[in-house]
BADODREN-206983 format. One record per residue (C-alpha): residue in three letters; x negated, y, z negated. Coordinates in steps of 0.25 Angstrom, whole numbers, plus 2048, in hexadecimal, padded with zeros to 3 digits. Example, Ala and Ser with C-alpha at 12.3 -4.5 7.8 and 13.67 -1.06 7.14 Angstrom:
Ala7CF7EE7E1 Ser7C97FC7E3 
This chain:
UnkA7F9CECA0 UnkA7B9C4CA8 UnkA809C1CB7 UnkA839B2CBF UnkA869B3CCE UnkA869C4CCD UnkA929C2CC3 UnkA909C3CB5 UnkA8C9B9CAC UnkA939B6C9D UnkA919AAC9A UnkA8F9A6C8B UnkA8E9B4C83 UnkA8C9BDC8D UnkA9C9C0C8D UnkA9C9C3C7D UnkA8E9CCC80 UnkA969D3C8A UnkAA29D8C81 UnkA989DBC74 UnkA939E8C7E UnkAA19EEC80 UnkAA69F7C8B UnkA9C9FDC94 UnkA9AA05CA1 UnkA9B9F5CA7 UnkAA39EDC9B UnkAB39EEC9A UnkABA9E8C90 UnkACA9E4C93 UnkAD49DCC8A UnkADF9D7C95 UnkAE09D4CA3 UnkAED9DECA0 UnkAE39E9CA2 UnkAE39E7CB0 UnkAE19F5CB5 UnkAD69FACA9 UnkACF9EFCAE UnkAD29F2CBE UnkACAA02CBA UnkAC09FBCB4 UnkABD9F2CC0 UnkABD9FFCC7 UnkAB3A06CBF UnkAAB9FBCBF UnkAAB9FACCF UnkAA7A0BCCE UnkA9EA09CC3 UnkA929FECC3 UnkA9B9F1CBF UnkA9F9EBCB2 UnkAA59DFCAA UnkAB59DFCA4 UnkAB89D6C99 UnkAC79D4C9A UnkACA9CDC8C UnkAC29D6C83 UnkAC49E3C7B UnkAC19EFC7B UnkABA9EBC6F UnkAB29E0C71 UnkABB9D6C6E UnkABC9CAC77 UnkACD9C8C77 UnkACE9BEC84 UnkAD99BEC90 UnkAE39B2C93 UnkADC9AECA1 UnkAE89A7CAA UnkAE39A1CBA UnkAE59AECBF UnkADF9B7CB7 UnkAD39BBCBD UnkAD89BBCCA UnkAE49C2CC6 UnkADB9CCCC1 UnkAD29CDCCD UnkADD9D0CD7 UnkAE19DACCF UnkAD59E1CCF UnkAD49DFCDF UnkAE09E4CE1 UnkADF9F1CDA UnkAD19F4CDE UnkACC9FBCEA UnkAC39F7CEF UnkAC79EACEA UnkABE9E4CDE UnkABC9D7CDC UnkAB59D5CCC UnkAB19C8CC7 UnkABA9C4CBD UnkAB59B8CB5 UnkABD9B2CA9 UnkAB39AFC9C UnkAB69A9C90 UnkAB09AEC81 UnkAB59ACC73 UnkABE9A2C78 UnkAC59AEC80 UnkAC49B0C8F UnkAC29BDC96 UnkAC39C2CA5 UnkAB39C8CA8 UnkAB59D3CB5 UnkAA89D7CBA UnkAA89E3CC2 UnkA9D9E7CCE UnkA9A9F5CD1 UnkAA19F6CDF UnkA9A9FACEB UnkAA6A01CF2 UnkAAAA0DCE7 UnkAB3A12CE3 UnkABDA05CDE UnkACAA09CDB UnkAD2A02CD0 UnkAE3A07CD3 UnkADFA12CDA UnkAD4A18CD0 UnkAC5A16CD0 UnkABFA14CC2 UnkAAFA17CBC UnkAA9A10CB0 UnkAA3A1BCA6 UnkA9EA15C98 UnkAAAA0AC94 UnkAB6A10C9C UnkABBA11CAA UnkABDA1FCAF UnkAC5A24CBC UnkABDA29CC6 UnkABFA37CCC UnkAC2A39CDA UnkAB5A41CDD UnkAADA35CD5 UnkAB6A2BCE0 UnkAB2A32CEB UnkAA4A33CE7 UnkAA2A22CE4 UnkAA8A20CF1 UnkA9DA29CF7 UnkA92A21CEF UnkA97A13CF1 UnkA8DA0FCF9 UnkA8DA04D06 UnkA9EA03D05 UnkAA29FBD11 UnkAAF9FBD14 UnkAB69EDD13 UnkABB9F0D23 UnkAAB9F4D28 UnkAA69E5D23 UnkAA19DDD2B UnkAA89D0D2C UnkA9B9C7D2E UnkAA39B8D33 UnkAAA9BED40 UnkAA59C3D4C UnkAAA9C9D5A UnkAB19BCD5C UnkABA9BED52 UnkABF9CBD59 UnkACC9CDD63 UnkAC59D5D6E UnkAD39D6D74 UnkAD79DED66 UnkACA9E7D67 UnkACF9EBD75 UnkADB9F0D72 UnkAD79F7D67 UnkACB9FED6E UnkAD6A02D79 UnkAE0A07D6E UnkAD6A0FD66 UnkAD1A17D74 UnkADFA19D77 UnkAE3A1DD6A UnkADAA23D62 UnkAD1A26D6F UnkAC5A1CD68 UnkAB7A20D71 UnkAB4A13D75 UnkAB5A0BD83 UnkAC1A03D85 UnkAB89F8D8B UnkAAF9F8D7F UnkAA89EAD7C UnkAAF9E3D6F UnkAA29E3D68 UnkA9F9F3D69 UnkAAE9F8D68 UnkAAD9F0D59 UnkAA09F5D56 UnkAA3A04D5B UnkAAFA05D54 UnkAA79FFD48 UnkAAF9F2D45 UnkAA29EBD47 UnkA929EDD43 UnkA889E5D49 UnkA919DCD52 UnkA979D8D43 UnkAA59DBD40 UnkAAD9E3D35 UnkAB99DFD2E UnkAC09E9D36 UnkABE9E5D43 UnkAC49D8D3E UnkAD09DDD38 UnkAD29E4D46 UnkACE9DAD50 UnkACA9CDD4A UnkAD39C1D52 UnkAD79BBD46 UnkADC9BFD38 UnkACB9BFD31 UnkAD09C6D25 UnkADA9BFD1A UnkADF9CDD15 UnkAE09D2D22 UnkAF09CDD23 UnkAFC9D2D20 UnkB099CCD19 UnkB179D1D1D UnkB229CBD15 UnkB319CDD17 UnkB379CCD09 UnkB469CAD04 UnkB4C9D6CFF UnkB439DECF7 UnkB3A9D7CEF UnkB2D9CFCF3 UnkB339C1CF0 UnkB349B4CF8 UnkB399B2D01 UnkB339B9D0C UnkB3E9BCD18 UnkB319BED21 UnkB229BDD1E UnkB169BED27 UnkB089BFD26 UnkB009C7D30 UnkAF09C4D34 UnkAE89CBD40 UnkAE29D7D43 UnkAE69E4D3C UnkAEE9E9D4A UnkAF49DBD47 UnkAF89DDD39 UnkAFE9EAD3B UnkB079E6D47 UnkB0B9D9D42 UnkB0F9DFD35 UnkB179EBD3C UnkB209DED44 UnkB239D7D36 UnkB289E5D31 UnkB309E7D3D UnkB359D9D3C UnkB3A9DBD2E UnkB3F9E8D2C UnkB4E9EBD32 UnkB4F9F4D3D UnkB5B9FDD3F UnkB629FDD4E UnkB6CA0AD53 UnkB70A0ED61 UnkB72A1DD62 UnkB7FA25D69 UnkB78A28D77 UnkB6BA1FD76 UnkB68A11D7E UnkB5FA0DD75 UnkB62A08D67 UnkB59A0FD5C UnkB53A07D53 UnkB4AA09D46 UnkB45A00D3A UnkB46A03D2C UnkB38A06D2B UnkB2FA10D33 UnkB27A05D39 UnkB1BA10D3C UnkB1AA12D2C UnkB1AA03D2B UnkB0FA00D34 UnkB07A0CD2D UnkB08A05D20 UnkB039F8D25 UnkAF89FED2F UnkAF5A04D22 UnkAF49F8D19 UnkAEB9F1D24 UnkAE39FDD26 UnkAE0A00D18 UnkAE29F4D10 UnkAD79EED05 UnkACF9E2D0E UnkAC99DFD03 UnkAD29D7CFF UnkAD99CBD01 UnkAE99D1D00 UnkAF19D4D0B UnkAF99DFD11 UnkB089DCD0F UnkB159E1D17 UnkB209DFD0C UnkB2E9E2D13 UnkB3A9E2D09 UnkB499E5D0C UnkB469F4D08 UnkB389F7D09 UnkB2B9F2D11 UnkB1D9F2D09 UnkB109F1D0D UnkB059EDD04 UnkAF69EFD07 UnkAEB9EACFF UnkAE19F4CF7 UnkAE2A03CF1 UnkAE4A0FCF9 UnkAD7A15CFA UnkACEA1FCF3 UnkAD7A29CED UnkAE1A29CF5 UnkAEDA28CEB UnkAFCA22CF0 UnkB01A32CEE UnkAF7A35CFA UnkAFDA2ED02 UnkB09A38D02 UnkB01A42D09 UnkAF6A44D0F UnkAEAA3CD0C UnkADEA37D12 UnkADBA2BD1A UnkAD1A21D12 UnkAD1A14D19 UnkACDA07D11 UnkAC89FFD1D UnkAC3A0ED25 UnkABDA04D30 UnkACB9FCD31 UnkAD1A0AD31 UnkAC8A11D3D UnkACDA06D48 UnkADDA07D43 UnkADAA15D46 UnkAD4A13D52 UnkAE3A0DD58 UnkAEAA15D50 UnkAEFA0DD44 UnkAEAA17D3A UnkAE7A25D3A UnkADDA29D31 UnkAE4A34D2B UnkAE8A2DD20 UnkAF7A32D24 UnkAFCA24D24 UnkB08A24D18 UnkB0AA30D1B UnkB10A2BD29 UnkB16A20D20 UnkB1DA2AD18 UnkB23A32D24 UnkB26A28D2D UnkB2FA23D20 UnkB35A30D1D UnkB39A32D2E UnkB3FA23D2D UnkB47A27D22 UnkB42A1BD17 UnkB3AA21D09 UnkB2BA25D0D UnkB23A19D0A UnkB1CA15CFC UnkB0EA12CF8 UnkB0AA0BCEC UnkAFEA02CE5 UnkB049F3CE3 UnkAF89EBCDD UnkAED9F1CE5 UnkAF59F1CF2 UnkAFB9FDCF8 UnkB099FCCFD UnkB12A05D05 UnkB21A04D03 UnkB2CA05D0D UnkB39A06D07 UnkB46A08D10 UnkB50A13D0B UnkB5CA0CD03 UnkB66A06D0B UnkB74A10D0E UnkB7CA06D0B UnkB76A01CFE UnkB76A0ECF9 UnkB86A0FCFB UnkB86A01CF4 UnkB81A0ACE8 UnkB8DA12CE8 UnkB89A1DCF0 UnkB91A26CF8 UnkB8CA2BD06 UnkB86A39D02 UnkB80A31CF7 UnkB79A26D02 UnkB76A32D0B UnkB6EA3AD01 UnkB66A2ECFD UnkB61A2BD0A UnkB5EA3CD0B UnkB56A38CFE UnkB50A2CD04 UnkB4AA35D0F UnkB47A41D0B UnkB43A3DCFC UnkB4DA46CF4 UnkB5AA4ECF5 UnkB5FA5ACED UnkB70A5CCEC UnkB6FA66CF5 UnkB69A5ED00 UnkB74A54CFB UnkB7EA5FCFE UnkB7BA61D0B UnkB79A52D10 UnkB86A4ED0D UnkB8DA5CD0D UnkB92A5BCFE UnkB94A64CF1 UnkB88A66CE6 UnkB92A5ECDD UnkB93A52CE6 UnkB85A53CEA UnkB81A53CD9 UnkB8AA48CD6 UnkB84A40CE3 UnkB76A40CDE UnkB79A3FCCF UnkB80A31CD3 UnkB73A2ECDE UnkB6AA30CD1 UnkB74A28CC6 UnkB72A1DCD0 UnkB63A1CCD0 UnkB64A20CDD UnkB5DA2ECDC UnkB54A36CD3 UnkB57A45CCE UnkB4AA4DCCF UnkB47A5BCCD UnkB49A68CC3 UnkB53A73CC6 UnkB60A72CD0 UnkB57A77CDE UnkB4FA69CD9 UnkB54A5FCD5 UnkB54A54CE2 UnkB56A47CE1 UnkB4CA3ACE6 UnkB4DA2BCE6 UnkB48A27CDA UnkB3BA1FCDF UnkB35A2CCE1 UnkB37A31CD3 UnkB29A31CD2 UnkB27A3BCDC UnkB30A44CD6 UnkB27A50CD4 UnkB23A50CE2 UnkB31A50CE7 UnkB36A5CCDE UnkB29A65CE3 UnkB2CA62CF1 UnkB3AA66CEE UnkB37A73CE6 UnkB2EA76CF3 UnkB3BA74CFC UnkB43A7ECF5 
C-alpha cells in the first residue's frame, strides 16, 4: 500500500488489491453505513491497536457491493463517530469508486491518547475481530500512553499576557486564599500567579488560563446556548433564546440568570411573618451544579456546545463528550470517584469553590431534588452528549383533571417524593380502610398512573411507571425496610 500526503493512496488497482487480502489485524470489511456502531468498535480498536483501513460497501466475503453516497454521507458519518468517541477521533474518510460501484475508505491512526472509548466501551483488534477490553487491560493502556497532554494544559501559542483580564486574575487569587486558603501573596505579579498556579509555562499560556481569564470569547465551543421552548417539545418558536460567551465564571453566572428568568417562581406570606416566602420550581443550587459541571468537564475537543433547554415541565442540560474512564451513568448514584476531563480547568474551579473534588456532585443534584420535593434528576448518553433532566412533579391540578379524587392526588405526590407507597402507607396518609385504600391504587395503575411491583402482600408497593426499570432495586430496599 502506498501513501500521498500521509494518507493512503488507492488510485488504479490498489483498492481491488486491498480487498483480494481479506480481513486482517488492520483490514475491516462493512456492507452498509446501517452498521454505524460495528464500524464505531472498530474505529475504537483500531485507535487501541496500531491503525487500520474500513471498507464500507464490501463483504465479508470479498465481494465489492457499493453504497448509495448522498452530499452528506461522509460528513454524516464523521460526526457520528466524533460524537460518540472519547477522546474524539477524527478518521479520514474518502469516498473511491471501483467496478462502477463507490465505497466510503475510513482510515484509522493508532491514537496517541489510549484508551478510546467508542459508547462507553474500549475495543482491541486480535486477528480479524474486535474484542472488548477488560478493565484491568484499560487501566493498564491508560498507564502506557505515553506523552498525553490534556486539551486544557496546551499551550495556546497566538495569545499572550495582553490577552488576559488582570482585574479577573485578582479577584480570583483574593477568592481562592479566602476560600480555599491558596498559599500565595494576594499582591502576586499577574505573570507568577499564572505560572504558580500552572496556567502558564515559559510566559506562554494554556488553554485554561484562557477559558478562565481571557477578555474575550478565544474559544468557539467555549459558549453556551440557552433556549426557552414552547410547551414541551424542542420546536420553533423559541419564547426566549440567548447565547452566552466569556469566561467560564461568566458562563455559569450568566446561564444561572437565564434559568431564574424562565422558570416560574412561587410567592406565599406566612401567618406571623413580615417577609413573603418565596421559592422556585427548581432548586436552583442543583441547577448551577449541573451547568458548573457541563463547563467543567465538557469535551473541548470539539466544536459542540453546551445547552440549557428549558421546557414547561423539565430543564436539560447537555454537555459535549462521554463520561470518563469507566465511570458508568449507575455510578453516579452513589459514590464514585472524581476523574476530571479538563483536571487543570478543574484545579482553579476548586480553588473558588466551584467544584469539589470529591466527585460528589449528582449526588448533591439528587438530594437537593428529593428535599425540594421534584423527582431526583436523570442522567442519560443522547448522541455523544451527556445530559441531565430536571423534571417538575405533575401538576395537582392536572391530575384531578384525570379523574382523581384527593386521597388519590395526595398519594401521588407521596410517590413523586418518596419513590414508592405500599396500602398501608396509603392507609395512614389519608386515614382510610385497606378496601378503599386497594380500590384507590388499583384505579391509580388502570390509569397509567402507577406501577404494581413486588411478590407477596408485605411487598408489593407501587412506583411511577418511568422507573420500572429500577424495580429490582426498589423491592430490595423495601424488603430491607421491613
Amino acid at each position: 500500500m502506498s501513501y500521498k500526503n500521509g494518507f493512503l493512496n488507492l488510485s488504479g488497482t490498489g483498492l481491488k488489491e486491498l480487498i483480494s487480502q481479506g480481513e486482517s489485524e488492520k483490514l475491516e470489511f462493512k456492507e452498509s453505513l446501517q452498521l454505524k456502531d460495528e464500524i464505531g468498535e472498530t474505529i475504537s480498536a483500531f485507535s487501541n491497536s496500531k491503525g487500520g483501513i474500513i471498507l464500507i460497501g464490501v463483504s465479508d466475503k470479498k465481494k465489492i457491493k457499493g453504497i448509495q453516497i448522498g452530499k452528506k454521507t461522509t460528513i454524516d458519518l464523521a460526526e457520528y463517530i466524533k460524537r460518540n468517541t472519547d477522546p474524539a477521533i477524527f478518521p479520514s474518510l474518502k469516498v473511491e469508486k471501483t467496478e462502477k460501484k463507490e465505497i466510503v475508505v475510513v482510515e484509522v491512526k493508532e491514537n496517541a491518547e489510549k484508551p478510546v472509548f467508542f459508547k462507553n466501551y474500549a475495543y482491541k483488534r486480535v486477528g480479524n475481530t474486535n474484542q472488548r477490553i477488560s478493565s484491568s487491560e484499560i487501566r493498564k493502556l491508560a498507564k502506557e500512553s505515553k506523552g498525553k497532554v490534556y486539551w486544557d494544559e496546551q499551550i495556546c501559542e497566538e495569545t499572550n499576557l495582553k490577552n488576559i483580564d488582570e482585574e479577573r486574575v485578582k479577584w480570583f487569587l483574593k477568592e481562592a486564599i479566602r476560600q480555599r486558603g491558596l498559599k500565595l501573596p494576594e499582591n502576586l505579579p499577574i505573570e507568577k500567579t499564572l505560572t504558580k498556579l500552572k496556567l502558564a509555562k515559559n510566559k506562554k499560556l494554556t488553554n485554561a488560563v484562557l477559558l478562565l481569564f481571557s477578555k474575550e470569547s478565544w474559544f468557539l465551543q467555549s459558549e453556551i446556548k440557552c433556549i426557552r421552548f414552547s410547551g414541551n417539545e424542542p420546536v420553533k418558536p423559541y419564547i426566549d433564546f440567548e447565547s452566552i460567551e466569556g469566561s467560564i465564571f461568566n458562563l455559569v453566572e450568566e446561564s444561572m440568570n437565564f434559568v431564574m428568568k424562565n422558570i416560574k417562581k412561587a410567592i406565599w406570606v406566612i401567618p406571623g411573618k413580615i417577609q413573603r416566602e418565596e421559592k422556585y420550581q427548581y432548586p436552583l443550587k442543583a441547577i448551577r451544579e449541573a451547568i458548573v459541571n457541563a463547563v467543567a468537564h465538557r469535551d473541548y475537543e470539539t466544536t459542540s456546545k453546551v445547552q440549557i433547554r428549558i421546557f414547561d415541565s423539565r430543564i436539560e442540560v447537555w454537555s459535549p463528550g462521554l463520561l470518563p474512564e469507566t465511570i458508568k451513568i449507575e455510578d453516579l448514584k452513589r459514590e464514585h470517584r472524581s476523574i476530571p476531563r479538563n483536571p487543570l480547568l478543574f484545579k482553579q474551579l476548586f480553588w473558588v469553590k466551584y467544584v469539589e473534588d470529591v466527585g460528589g456532585g449528582t449526588l448533591d443534584m439528587i438530594r437537593e431534588c428529593k428535599e425540594w420535593g421534584i423527582p431526583e434528576p436523570e442522567f442519560k448518553f443522547i448522541t455523544g452528549d451527556f445530559v441531565v433532566f430536571f423534571r417538575l412533579p405533575p401538576a395537582l391540578e392536572d391530575l384531578e383533571k384525570l379523574g382523581l379524587n384527593e386521597r388519590q392526588v395526595r398519594a401521588m405526590d407521596y410517590v413523586i417524593k418518596r419513590g414508592s407507597i405500599r396500602n398501608k402507607e396509603y392507609i395512614s396518609l389519608n386515614n382510610v380502610s385497606r378496601k378503599t385504600a386497594t380500590i384507590d391504587l388499583t384505579q391509580l395503575t388502570t390509569k397509567g398512573l402507577l406501577l404494581s411491583v413486588g411478590e407477596g402482600k408485605r411487598n408489593i408497593h407501587y412506583i411511577l411507571p418511568k422507573y420500572a426499570k429500577n424495580t429490582q432495586k426498589i423491592t430490595q430496599n423495601r424488603k430491607r425496610e421491613s
